[in-house]
C-alpha positions in Angstrom: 207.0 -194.7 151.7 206.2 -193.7 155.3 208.9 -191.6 156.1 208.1 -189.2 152.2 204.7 -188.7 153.8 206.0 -188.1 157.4 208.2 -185.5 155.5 205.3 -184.0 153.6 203.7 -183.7 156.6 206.2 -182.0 158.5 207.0 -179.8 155.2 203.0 -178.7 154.9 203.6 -177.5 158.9 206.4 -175.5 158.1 205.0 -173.6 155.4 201.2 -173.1 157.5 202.9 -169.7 157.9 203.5 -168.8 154.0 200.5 -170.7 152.8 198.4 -168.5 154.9 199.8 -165.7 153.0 199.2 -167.7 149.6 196.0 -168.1 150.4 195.3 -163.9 150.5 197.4 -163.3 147.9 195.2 -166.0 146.4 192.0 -164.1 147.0 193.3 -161.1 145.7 195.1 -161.7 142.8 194.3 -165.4 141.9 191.4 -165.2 139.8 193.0 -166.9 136.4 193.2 -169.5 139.0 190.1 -169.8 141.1 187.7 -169.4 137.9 188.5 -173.2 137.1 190.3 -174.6 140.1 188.7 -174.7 143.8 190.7 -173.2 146.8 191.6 -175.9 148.3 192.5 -177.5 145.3 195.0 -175.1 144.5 196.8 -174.8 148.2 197.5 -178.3 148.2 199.1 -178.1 144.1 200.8 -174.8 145.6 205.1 -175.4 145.6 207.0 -174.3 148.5 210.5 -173.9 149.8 212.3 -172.3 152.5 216.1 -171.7 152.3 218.2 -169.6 154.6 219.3 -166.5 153.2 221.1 -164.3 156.1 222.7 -161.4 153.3 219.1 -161.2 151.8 217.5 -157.8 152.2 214.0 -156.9 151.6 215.1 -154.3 148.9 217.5 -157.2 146.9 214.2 -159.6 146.9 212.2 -157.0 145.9 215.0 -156.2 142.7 215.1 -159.9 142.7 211.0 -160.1 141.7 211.0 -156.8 139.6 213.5 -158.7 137.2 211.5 -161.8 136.8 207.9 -160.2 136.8 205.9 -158.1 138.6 205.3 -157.0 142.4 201.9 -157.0 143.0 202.1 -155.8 146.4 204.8 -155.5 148.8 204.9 -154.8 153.0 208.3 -154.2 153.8 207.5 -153.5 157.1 206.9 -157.7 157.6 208.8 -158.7 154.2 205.9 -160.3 152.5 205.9 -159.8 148.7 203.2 -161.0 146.2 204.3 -161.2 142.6 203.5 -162.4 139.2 206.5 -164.4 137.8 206.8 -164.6 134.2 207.6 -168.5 133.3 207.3 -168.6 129.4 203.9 -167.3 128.0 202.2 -167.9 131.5 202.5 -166.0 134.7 203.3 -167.6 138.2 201.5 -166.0 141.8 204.7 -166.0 144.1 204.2 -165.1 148.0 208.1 -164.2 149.0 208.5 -163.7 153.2 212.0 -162.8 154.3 212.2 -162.9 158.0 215.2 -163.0 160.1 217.7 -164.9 157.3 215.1 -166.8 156.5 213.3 -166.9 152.7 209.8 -168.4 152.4 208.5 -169.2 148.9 204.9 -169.9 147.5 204.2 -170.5 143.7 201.5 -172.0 141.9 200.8 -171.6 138.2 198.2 -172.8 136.3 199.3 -176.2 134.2 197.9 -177.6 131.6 197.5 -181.6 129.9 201.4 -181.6 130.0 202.7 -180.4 133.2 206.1 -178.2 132.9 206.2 -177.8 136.8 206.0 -174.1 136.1 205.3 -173.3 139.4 209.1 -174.7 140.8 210.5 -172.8 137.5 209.3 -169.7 139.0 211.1 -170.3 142.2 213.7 -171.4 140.2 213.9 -167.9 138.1 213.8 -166.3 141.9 216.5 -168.1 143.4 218.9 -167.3 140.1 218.3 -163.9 140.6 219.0 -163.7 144.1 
């Protein structure tokens, strides 16, 4: 039991980074979510994941997120990507950031009574595409 939460710990330090860039893409876009959820609330519900992808460009993750929704916004310049993943009749709010071979994820989507972890689908969705 000690050593999960000295790994969620150490996971929820690793992704400060792409949780900052959540939390705008969360301010901009996120309004289906922060109408009933609070802020907070949603960053610690938020799924993350970070995988090293050294043949990844910024114009395949960008493909990559066209096919499975929407970009939102995109800044090449420092590979950050916001987009809406489809995942069945709801959408997801991704953050991608590619920087050097390395692929940062964010995802939250809004569950309801029965939770269908459609937030990790949506990663799922990008990381079959990729």
């Amino acid at each position: 039991m000690m050593n999960l939460k000295r790994r969620r710990k150490q996971n929820l330090q690793d992704n400060t980074e792409i949780l900052k860039d959540f939390e705008y893409a969360l301010d901009k876009y996120g309004k289906f979510a922060t109408a009933l959820e609070k802020k907070d609330q949603i960053l610690k519900k938020c799924v993350t994941e970070t995988v090293s992808k050294p043949q990844l460009s910024n114009s395949k993750l960008k493909e990559a997120l066209v096919f499975v929704g929407n970009v939102l916004e995109a800044d090449d310049d420092n590979g950050i990507f916001i987009a809406s993943v489809d995942v069945g009749r709801v959408k997801a709010l991704t953050v991608c950031k590619l920087s050097q071979g390395t692929l940062s994820i964010a995802s939250y989507a809004k569950e309801g009574l029965i939770k269908q972890h459609l937030a990790e689908k949506a990663i799922q969705s990008i990381m079959k595409r990729i």
